[in-house]
C-alpha positions, 0 to 999 in steps of 0.5 A, a space after each residue: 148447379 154445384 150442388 146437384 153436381 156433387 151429389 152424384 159423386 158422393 153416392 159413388 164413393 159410399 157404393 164402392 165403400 159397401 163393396 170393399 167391406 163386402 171383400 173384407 168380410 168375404 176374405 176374413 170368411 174365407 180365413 176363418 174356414 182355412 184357419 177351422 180347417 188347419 185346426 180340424 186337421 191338427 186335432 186328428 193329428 194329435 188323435 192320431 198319435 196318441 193312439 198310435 202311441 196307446 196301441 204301441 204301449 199294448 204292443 211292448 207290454 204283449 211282448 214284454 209278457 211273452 219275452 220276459 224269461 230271455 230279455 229285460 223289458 223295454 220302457 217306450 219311450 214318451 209322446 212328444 205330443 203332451 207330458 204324461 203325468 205320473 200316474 200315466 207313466 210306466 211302473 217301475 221295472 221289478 228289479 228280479 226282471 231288469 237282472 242280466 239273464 244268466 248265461 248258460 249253455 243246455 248239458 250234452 250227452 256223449 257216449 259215456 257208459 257210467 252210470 254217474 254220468 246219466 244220473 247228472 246229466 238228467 239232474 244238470 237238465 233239471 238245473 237248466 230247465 229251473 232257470 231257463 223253462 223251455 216249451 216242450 216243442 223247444 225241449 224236444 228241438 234242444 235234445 236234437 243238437 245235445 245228444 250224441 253218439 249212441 245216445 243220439 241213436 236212440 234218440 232218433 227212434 225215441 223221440 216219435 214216443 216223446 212229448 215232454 220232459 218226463 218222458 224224456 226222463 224216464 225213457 233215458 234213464 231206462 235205456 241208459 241206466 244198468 238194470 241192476 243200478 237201484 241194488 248198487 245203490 242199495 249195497 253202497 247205501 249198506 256198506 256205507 259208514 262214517 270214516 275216523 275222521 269224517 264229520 257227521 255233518 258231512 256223512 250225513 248229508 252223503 247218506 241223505 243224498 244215497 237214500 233219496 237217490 236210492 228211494 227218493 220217497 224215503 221218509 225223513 225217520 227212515 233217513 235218520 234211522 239209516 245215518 244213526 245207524 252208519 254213523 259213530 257209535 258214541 255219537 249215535 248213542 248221544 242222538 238215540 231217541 232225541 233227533 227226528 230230522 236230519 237237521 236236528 241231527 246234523 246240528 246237535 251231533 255238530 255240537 257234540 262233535 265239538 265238544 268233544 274236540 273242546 274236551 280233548 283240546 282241554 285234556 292235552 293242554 292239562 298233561 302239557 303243563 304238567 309234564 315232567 319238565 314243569 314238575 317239581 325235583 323230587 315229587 311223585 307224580 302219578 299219571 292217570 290213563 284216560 278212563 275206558 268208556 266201556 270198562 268201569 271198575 266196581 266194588 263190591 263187599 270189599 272186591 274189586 272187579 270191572 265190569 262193561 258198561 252198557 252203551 245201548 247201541 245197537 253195536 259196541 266197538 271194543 278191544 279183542 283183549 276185552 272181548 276174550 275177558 268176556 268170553 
């Protein structure tokens, strides 16, 4: 009797035990699915960054593209997602972009009547635009606030013709230019000639300038033609035939300019120690004169006469009492 009693109670205990596995492994499903969930939604998370990330990195290089002329280039900043490798991260900023731009302001134009001015307004506008290129509907809003007075005035009924920078250029010019400017130029280019104590580097820059300024397809014989021409005679003589550039022009008659300043220095201190003070009581002394660079003595069966020495200039500078013993 006990044991059909006993029986009943253990069939009970083993049905609850099924029961309560079925709720653990109904409650470990459940996890599993909340844990897949929380992982499925981490991953689009992380997706998600990353591309905003890549779409923000196409922004900044778009802009940097566009904005290169104004600013130095931003680097974005790195995901906090995930380390980027070396070759993932950003090149190294070209050191001519990451320069602090150049601060400077567009040339204005005002109510000056010299001929000077307009030619350097146009060309500190050329500087300007070198460093700083503007587009033309930029060009055309700049010359809106540089221009002024009677300038400005001409402006206003010009620029409807204008549409970029050589345009502008050539109208101002021909506007504000005198009709007769290119014959100045051409009568001071003639007139034009080396001082006493001028360098020939100098000069010839001066003159180069003159000439491109005057015809600014000048040849560069036709320059050099024109500085030999303008310059000393002496030197001019020593370069005749041997130079073809300006450089080459500039440079070999800076040489002969200092070896003549070498040869003079020389001289000087020659006649300094063996002057009067520093000869000996008694002994003659006999002073050489410099000799003549056009005048040299010539014998002939026993005569002496002088003779002009032919430099083959094209101009000769000579004393007035020699030029009267030729005539």
């Amino acid at each position: 009797m006990y044991l059909n009693d006993a029986e009943p109670e253990d069939e009970n205990d083993e049905a609850g035990n099924d029961m309560g596995m079925e709720r653990v492994f109904e409650e470990l499903n459940t996890l599993k699915g909340t844990v897949d969930g929380l992982e499925t939604r981490l991953k689009e998370t992380v997706d998600s960054a990353l591309s905003r990330e890549e779409g923000l990195r196409a922004a900044i290089d778009v802009m940097a593209g566009e904005f290169k002329n104004y600013s130095t280039p931003s680097i974005p900043a790195h995901s906090s997602h995930r380390r980027l490798s070396a070759d993932e991260t950003c090149p190294p900023v070209p050191a001519a972009a990451a320069r602090p731009p150049i601060r400077m302001e567009f040339p204005q134009f005002g109510e000056s009547r010299n001929s000077s001015d307009v030619t350097d307004f146009v060309e500190q506008c050329e500087n300007f635009l070198t460093l700083r290129p503007l587009s033309d509907i930029e060009l055309i809003g700049t010359l809106n606030t540089v221009l002024k007075g009677p300038a400005r005035s001409w402006w206003l009924a010009a620029r409807s013709k204008i549409c970029n920078w050589t345009d502008f250029r050539k109208s101002f010019l021909e506007a504000f230019l005198p009709m007769d400017y290119q014959a100045k130029i051409e009568d001071q280019l003639r007139t034009n000639v080396q001082a006493p104590g001028q360098c020939l580097r100098d000069f010839a820059y001066d003159n180069r300038a003159l000439c491109l300024k005057w015809r600014p397809d000048m040849t560069e014989a036709d320059m050099v033609r024109r500085i030999l021409n303008a310059c000393n005679p002496r030197l001019a003589s020593r370069l005749l035939g041997t130079v073809t550039t300006v450089e080459q022009l500039v440079k070999v008659g800076s040489l002969i300019e200092k070896d003549w300043s070498n040869t003079k220095d020389y001289w000087s201190r020659v006649q300094q120690s063996h002057g009067p003070n520093r000869s000996s009581g008694g002994d003659a002394t006999t002073a050489l004169g410099e000799p003549s660079l056009l005048v040299v003595p010539v014998y002939l069966r026993g005569s002496k006469g002088d003779a002009v020495l032919d430099s083959g200039c094209t101009y000769s500078l000579m004393s007035h009492s020699l030029w009267k013993a030729i005539q």
